[in-house]
C-alpha positions in Angstrom: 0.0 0.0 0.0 3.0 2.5 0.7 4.2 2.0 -2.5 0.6 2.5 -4.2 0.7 5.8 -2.7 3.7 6.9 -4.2 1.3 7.4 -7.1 -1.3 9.5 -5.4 -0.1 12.6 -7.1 0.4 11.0 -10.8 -2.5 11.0 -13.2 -4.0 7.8 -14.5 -2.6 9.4 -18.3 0.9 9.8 -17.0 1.3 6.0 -15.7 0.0 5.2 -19.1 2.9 7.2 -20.3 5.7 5.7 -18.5 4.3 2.0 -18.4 3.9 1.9 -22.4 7.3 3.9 -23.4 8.8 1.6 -20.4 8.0 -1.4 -22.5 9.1 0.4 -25.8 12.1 0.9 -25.1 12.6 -1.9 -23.3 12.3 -3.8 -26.6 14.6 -1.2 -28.3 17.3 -1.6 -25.7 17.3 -5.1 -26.1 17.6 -5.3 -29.7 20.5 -2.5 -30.0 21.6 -3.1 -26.7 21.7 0.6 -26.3 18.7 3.1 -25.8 16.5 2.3 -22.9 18.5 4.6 -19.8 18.7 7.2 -22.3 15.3 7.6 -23.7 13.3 6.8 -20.3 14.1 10.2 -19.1 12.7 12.0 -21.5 8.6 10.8 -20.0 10.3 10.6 -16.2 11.8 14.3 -16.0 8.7 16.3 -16.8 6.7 14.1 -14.6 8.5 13.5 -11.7 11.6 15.9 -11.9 15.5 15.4 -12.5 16.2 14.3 -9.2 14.9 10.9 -8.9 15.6 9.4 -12.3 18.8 7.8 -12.3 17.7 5.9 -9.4 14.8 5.0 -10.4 16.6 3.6 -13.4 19.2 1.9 -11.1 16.1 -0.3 -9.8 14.5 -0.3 -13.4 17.9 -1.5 -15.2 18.6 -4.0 -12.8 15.6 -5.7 -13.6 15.6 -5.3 -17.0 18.7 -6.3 -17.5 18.2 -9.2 -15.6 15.6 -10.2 -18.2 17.8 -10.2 -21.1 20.5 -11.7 -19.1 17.9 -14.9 -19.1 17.2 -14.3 -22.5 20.4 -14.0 -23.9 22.6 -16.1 -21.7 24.5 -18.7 -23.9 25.3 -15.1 -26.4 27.8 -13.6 -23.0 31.2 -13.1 -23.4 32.4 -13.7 -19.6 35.9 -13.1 -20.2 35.1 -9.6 -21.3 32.7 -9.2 -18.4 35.5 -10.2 -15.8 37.7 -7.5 -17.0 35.3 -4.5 -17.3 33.0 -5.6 -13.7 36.3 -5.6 -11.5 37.7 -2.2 -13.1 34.2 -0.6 -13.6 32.2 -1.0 -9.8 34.6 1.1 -7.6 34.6 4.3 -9.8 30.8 3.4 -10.2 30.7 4.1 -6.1 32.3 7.5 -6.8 29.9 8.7 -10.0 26.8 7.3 -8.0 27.9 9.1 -4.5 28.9 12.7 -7.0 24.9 12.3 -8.2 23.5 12.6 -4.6 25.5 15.9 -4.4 24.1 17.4 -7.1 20.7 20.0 -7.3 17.9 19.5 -9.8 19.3 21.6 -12.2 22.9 20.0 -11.8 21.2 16.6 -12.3 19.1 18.1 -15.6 22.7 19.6 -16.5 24.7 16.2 -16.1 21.7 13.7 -17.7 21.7 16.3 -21.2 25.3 16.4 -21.6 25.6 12.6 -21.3 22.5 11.9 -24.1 23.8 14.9 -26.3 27.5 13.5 -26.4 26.4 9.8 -26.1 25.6 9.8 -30.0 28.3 11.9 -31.2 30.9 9.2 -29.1 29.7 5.8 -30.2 29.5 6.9 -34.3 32.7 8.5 -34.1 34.0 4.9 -32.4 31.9 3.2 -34.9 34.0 5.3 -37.7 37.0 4.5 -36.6 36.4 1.0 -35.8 38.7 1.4 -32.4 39.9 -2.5 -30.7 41.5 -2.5 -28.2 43.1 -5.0 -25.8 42.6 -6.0 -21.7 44.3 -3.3 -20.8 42.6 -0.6 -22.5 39.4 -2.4 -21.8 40.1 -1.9 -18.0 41.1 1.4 -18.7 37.8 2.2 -20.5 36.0 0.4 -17.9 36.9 2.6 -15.0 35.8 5.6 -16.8 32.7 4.0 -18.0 31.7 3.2 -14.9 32.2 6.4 -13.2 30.0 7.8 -15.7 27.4 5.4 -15.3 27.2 5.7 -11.6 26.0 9.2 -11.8 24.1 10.1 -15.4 21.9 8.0 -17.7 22.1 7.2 -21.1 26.2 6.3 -20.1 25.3 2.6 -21.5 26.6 4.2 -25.3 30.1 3.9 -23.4 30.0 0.5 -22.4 28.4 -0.5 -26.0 31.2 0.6 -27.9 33.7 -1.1 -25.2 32.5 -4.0 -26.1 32.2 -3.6 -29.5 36.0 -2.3 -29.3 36.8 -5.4 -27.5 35.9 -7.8 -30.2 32.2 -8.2 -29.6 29.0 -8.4 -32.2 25.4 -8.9 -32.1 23.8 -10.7 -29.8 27.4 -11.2 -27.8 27.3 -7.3 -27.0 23.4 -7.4 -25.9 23.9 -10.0 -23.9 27.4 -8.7 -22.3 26.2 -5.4 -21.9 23.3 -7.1 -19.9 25.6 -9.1 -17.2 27.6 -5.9 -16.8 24.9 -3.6 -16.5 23.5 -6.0 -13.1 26.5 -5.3 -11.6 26.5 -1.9 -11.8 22.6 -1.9 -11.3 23.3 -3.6 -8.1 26.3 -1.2 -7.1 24.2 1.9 -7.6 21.4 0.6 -5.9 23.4 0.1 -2.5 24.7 3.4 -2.9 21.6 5.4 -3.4 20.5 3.3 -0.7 23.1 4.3 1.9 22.5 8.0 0.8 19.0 7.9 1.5 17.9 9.0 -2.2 15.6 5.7 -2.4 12.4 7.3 -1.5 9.3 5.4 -2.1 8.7 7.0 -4.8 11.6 6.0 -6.6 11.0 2.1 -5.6 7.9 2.3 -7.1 8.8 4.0 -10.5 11.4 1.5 -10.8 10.2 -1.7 -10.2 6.6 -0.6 -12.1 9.2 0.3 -15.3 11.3 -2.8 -14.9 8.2 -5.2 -14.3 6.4 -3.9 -17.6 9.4 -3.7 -19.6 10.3 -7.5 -18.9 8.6 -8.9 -21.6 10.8 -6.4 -23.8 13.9 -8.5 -23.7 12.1 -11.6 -24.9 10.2 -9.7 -27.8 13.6 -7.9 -28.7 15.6 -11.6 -29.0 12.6 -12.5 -31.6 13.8 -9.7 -33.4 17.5 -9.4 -33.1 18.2 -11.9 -36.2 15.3 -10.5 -38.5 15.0 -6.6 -37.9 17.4 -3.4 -39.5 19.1 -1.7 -37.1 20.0 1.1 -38.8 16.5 2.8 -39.5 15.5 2.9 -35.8 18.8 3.2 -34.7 18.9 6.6 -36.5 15.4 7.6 -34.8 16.8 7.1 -31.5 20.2 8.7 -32.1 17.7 11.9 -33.2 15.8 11.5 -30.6 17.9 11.0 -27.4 20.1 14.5 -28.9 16.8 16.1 -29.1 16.0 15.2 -25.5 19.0 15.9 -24.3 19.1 19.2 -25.6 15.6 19.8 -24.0 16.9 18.9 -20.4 19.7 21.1 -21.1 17.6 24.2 -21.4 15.1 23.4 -18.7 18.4 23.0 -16.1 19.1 26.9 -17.4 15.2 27.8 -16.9 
């Protein structure tokens, strides 16, 4: 019942909102592997503020990525995963601690810089066609996951890691999936010691991450059969667009 009431002052509209885009781009994310974090505060923000949404998306991802975990299991590279957890979780404690720090408008500031340079960094990596080796990949990791502590739409970084690192199709979906727990997990306990996990935020994210299950089982029907490059353009548009919308609000 306590977390029913977290919804007292939402409209029946704006549930409908976030539980249909939930499982949108829940499907989008697990196709790509990239998309979900970044595009889910573009319905949470205007609804609920800047504040709560990256942990509401720490509670969210984890289950999410849970699901495609299960769904795309024998497709992991664990070798890669053992590299980037161990080098990714403590600077993911720093970036997720930095967040609680931070106003609303610091928080609006720091999500539309991440989504506005997120598309810019993974084409110009996809130009290039960057590899790199363990070292580099630990390297790469830390940063990531200082980043990804802290801001959403950060998964771009880890996607082209992977990608960098060897990895295609459904390997880097389902990589990107075991990784992303463990980070889920990490920010999760430290929002949790910082007292940021109001009931609110619970609620949000395990009513995203229970509709937007079913996404990662729709998205593996889809992963052998479906373009990437049409909707993969849409949401590079989109996710600037957005970003550049929460950059202006955090100056209103």
């Amino acid at each position: 019942m306590e977390l029913l009431s977290a919804f007292a002052d939402i409209s029946f509209l704006q549930l409908a909102l976030v539980v249909g885009f939930a499982l949108f781009v829940s499907i989008v994310g697990g196709v790509t592997g990239y998309g979900s974090s970044a595009l889910m505060p573009l319905v949470l923000v205007p609804i609920i503020g800047a504040e709560p949404v990256v942990p509401i998306l720490s509670i969210s991802g984890l289950l999410i990525n849970a699901s495609r975990v299960i769904a795309f299991l024998r497709y992991a590279g664990w070798k890669i995963a053992l590299i980037i957890v161990p080098a990714a979780l403590p600077a993911c404690v720093l970036g997720a601690y930095g967040y609680t720090m931070l106003t609303s408008a610091g928080v609006m500031m720091v999500i539309g810089a991440m989504l506005c340079l997120s598309v810019p960094f993974r084409r110009m990596l996809l130009h290039f066609d960057i590899r790199i080796g363990k070292g580099g990949l630990a390297v790469g990791s830390a940063g990531f996951g200082f980043l990804a502590g802290g801001t959403a739409g950060s998964g771009v970084i880890l996607l082209s890691l992977l990608m960098a690192a060897g990895l295609g199709g459904a390997a880097v979906v389902a990589t990107d999936a075991v990784v992303s727990v463990a980070i889920g997990l990490t920010k999760i306990f430290v929002f949790g010691f910082s007292g940021v996990m109001t009931v609110q935020v619970v609620a949000f994210g395990l009513l995203i991450g229970l509709v937007a299950l079913p996404g990662a089982f729709l998205a593996r029907a889809f992963v052998a059969a479906l373009p990437l490059h049409v909707h993969t353009g849409i949401l590079d548009a989109v996710v600037m667009l957005g970003g550049a919308a929460m950059i202006v609000g955090a100056f209103r």
